[in-house]
N, C-alpha and C positions, 0 to 999 in steps of 0.2 A: 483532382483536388490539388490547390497548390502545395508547395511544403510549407510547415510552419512559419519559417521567417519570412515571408512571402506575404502569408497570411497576415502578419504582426504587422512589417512595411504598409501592407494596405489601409492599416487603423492609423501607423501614428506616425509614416513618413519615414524614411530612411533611415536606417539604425542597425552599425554592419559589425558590431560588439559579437562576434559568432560564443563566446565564452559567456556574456552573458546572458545573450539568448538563450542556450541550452540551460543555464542555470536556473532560470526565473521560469524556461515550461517544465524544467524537472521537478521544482519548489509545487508549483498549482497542479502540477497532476498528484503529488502527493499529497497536497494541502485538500481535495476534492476528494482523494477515496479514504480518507481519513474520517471524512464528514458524511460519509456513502452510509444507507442503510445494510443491512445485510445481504440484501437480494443481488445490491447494485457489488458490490465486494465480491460477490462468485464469478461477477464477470473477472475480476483484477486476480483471479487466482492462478498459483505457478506451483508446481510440485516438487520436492525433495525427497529423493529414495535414502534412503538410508540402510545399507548392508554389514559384509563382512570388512570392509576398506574407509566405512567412514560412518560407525555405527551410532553416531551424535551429532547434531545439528549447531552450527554457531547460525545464532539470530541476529548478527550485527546486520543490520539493513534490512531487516527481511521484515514483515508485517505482520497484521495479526493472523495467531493460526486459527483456520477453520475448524480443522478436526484433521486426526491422525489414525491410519490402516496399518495393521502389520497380518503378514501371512502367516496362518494357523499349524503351517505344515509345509517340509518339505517337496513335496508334490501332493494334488489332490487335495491344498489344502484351501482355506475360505479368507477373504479378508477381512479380518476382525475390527471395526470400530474399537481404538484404543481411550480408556476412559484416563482423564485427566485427576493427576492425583497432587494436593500441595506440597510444594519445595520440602516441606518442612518433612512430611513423612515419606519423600520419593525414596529412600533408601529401604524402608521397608516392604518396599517390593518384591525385594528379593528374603523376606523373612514370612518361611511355612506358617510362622504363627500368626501373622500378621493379618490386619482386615485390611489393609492394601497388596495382599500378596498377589502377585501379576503371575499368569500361566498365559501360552501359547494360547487359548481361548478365551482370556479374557485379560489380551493385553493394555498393558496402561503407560502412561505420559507424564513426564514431567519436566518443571523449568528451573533450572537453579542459575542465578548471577551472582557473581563474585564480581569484586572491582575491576575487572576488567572484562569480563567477557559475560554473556547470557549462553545457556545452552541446553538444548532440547533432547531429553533423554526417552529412549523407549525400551522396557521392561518387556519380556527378555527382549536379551539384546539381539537384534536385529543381525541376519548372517546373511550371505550369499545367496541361500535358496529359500529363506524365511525375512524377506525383504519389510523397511515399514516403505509406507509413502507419509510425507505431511506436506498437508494442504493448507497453502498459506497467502495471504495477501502478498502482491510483490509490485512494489515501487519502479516504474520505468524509467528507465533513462534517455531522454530524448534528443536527439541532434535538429537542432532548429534548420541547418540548412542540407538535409536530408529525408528528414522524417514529414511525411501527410498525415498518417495515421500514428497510434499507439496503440500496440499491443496488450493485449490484456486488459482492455480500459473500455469503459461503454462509447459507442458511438456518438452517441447524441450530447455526451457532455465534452468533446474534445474541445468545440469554441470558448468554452469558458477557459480552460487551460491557457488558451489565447490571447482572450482576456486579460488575466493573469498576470501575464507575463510581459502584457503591453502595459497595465498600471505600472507594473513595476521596473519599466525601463521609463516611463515620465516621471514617476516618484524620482528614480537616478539622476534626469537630465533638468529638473528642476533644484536639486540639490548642487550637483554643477554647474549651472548658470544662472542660479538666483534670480532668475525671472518667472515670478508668481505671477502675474498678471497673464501670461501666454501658459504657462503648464498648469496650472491649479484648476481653472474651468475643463481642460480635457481629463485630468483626473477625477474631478468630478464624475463629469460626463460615463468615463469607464466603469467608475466604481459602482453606477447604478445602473450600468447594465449589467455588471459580474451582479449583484444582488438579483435583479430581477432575473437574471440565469439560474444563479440557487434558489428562488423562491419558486419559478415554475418547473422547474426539476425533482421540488421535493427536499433538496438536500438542505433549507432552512426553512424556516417557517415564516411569513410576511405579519409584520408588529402591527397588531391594530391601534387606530388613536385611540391615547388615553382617554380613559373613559367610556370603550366603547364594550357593550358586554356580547 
């Protein structure tokens, strides 16, 4: 399989921007798991331990979380599906009276954002030998003139990425040379094949004419 920019070259002609090639397949692979059911999303998942050296998670970049394990026990112990509690009452976690009170067997999760930062908390906190994992959707980063594939990402929807990325360097080159008449029909053209990619993928749904029941 060729690499991406290879790939793009083949659809819309010569186009050696390596910065924004990588930009525009990094933009459509995020823009497509975004719009991914949940099945398609387990493929795009990457994991985050969290221990004695880094016992909270900064979410900047990082996707939606699946779901969160912490270990029950020093040795011997099980991995606990941690239950997700709101921002609002994540401090009462650690309050015995509390009906969010979190124990080693029935550990739990929370997100709190402040103006600058999001951050992923697990009750109790997370140590060396009593590890969490969070399992989360995670955005690639792609090099157009290295990468064929994409990790973490389904197979079958990588041409759309392609896609993607080739609309969006003719949108660019019809904005720098103001010639509609030559880019406007191949953005066209693109744009309904990226749709007809999400329609037989699943990942939109195809508009019936109005009127039609």
């Amino acid at each position: 399989m060729a690499v991406f920019k290879t790939q793009i070259q083949d659809i819309i002609g010569d186009f050696d921007d390596d910065v924004a090639i990588n930009q525009f397949l990094t933009d459509g692979a995020k823009e497509l798991i975004n719009m991914m059911p949940p099945e398609l999303k387990e493929k795009c998942t990457a994991e985050t331990t969290l221990n004695n050296s880094a016992t909270t998670m900064d979410m900047d970049g990082v996707g939606e979380i699946l779901y969160v394990n912490r270990l029950s026990a020093d040795s011997g112990g099980s991995r606990i599906p941690c239950r997700k509690v709101p921002s609002m009452f994540g401090e009462l976690s650690n309050d015995s009276n509390s009906l969010y009170k979190a124990s080693a067997t029935d550990p739990v999760y929370w997100i709190l954002s402040s103006s600058d930062a999001t951050i992923l908390n697990v009750i109790p906190t997370p140590t060396a030998n009593q590890t969490a994992i969070v399992y989360h959707v995670a955005y690639p980063s792609i090099t157009g003139s290295d990468d064929s594939v994409i990790a973490n990402f389904p197979d079958e929807l990588e041409y759309l990425v392609v896609l993607y990325a080739a609309i969006k360097i003719v949108e660019r080159q019809l904005i720098e040379e103001e010639d509609i008449e030559l880019y406007a029909p191949i953005i066209t053209i693109l744009k309904q094949d990226y749709m007809q990619g999400l329609q037989s993928s699943g990942l939109v749904q195809a508009q019936q004419p109005q009127g039609a029941k």
